[in-house]
C-alpha positions as CSV (number, residue, x, y, z in Angstrom):
1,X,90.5,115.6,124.2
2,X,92.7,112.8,123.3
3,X,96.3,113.7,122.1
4,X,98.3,110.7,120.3
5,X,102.0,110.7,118.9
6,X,104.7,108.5,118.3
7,X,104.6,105.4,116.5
8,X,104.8,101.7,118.1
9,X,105.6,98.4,116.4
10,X,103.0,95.7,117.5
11,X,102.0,92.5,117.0
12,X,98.4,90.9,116.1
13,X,97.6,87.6,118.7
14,X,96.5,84.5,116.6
15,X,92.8,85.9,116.8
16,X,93.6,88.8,115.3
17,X,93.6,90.8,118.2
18,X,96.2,93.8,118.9
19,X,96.9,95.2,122.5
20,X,97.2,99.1,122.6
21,X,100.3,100.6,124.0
22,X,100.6,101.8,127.1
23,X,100.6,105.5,126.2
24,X,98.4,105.5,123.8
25,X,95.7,103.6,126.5
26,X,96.9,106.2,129.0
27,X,95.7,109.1,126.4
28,X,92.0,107.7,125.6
29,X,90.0,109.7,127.4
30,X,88.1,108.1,130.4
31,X,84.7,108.3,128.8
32,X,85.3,106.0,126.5
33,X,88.0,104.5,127.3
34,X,86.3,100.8,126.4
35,X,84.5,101.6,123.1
36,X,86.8,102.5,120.3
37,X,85.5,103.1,116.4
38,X,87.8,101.7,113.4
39,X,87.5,103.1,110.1
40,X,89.2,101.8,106.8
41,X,91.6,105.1,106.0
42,X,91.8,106.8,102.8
43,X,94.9,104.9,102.3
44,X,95.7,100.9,102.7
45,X,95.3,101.5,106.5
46,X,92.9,101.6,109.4
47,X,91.9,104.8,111.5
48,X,91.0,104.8,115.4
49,X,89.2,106.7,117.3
50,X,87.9,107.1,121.0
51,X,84.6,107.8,120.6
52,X,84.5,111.3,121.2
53,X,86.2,112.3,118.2
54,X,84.5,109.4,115.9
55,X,80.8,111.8,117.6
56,X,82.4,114.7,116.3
57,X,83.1,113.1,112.6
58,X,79.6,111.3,112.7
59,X,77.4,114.5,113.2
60,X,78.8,115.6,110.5
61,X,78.4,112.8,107.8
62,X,75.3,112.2,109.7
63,X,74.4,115.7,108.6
64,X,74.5,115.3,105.2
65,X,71.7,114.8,102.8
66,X,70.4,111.8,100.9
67,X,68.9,113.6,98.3
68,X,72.0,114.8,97.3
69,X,73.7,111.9,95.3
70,X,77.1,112.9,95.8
71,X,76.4,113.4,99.8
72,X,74.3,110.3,99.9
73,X,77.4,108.1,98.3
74,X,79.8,109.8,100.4
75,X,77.4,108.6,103.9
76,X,77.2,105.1,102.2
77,X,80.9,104.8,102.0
78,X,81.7,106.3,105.3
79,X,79.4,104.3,107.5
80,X,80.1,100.9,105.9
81,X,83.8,101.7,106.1
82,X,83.0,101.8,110.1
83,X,83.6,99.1,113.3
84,X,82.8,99.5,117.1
85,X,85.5,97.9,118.8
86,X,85.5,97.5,122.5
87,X,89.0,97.1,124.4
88,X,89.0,94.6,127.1
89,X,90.7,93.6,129.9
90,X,93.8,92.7,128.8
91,X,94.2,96.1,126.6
92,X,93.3,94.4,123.5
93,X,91.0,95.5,120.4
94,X,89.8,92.4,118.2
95,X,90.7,93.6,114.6
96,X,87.6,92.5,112.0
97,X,88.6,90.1,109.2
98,X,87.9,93.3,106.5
99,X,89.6,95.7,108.0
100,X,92.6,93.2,108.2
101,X,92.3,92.9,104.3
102,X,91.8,96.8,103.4
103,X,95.0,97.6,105.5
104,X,96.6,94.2,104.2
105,X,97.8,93.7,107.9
106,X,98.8,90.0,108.8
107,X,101.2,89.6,112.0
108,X,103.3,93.5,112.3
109,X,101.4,96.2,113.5
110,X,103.0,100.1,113.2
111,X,100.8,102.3,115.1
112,X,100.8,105.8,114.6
113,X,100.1,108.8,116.6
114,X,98.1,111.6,114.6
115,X,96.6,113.7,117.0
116,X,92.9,113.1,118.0
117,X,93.4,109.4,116.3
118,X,95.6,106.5,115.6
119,X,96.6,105.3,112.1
120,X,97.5,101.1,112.2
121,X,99.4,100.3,109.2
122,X,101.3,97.5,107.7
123,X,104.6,98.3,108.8
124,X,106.2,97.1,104.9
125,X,102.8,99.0,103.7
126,X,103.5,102.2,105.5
127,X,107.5,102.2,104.6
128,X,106.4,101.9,100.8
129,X,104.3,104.8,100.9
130,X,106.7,106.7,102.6
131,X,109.5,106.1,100.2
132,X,107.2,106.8,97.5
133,X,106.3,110.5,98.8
134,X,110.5,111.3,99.0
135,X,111.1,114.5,99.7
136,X,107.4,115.8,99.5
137,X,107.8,116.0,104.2
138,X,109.7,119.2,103.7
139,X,107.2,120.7,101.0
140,X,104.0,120.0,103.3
141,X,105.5,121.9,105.9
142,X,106.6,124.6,104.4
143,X,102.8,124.9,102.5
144,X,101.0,124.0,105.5
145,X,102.8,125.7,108.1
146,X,105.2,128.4,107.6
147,X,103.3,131.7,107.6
């Protein structure tokens, strides 16, 4: 299982390509440690996954039933929202020109550690969402984990 945190400031090549950390590369697990799956986030962002965790998420949408209009819009979404992207040599995933616009990412990269995958924000992107949550850190935990 693959186990990301931290964040790391990057930078995008003039192809639009962005070369993964060395911790986070040293956390992918060796299965797939060349084929990678991006997904537009919830928010103006991008999600990666190894490809063991993307499986996981995919059986599920996979699952679901289109005769169920709710379900069937919620596959459609979710699987055009989706990239392969392969890291080569060099350590480097090309981003596609899409996903750079949904995530409004141009030069600055912040990557950020969540687990089983990696959120890439704009760094000025990711700041303003921050500021705009305030205080709301200290709330979560105390909802989600004080028992």
């Amino acid at each position: 299982m693959a186990f990301f945190t931290s964040e790391f400031d990057c930078k995008l090549d003039a192809k639009g390509r962005l070369v993964l950390p060395a911790k986070i590369k040293a956390n992918l697990p060796e299965v797939s440690t060349s084929e990678l799956m991006l997904r537009k986030g919830f928010e103006s962002n991008l999600i990666l996954y190894p490809m063991l965790e993307y499986r996981k998420i995919h059986q599920k949408i996979a699952a679901l039933s289109e005769f169920n209009p709710e379900q069937r819009k919620l596959k459609r979404i979710f699987f055009r929202s989706i990239a392969q992207v392969e890291l080569d040599n060099a350590g480097r995933i090309l981003l596609p020109k899409n996903m750079l616009a949904h995530s409004q990412i141009e030069k600055d990269v912040l990557l950020i550690g969540m687990g089983n995958y990696i959120e890439i924000w704009n760094p000025d992107v990711f700041d303003q969402s921050i500021a705009a949550e305030g205080g709301e850190y200290s709330d979560l935990a105390q909802r989600y984990l004080d028992e």
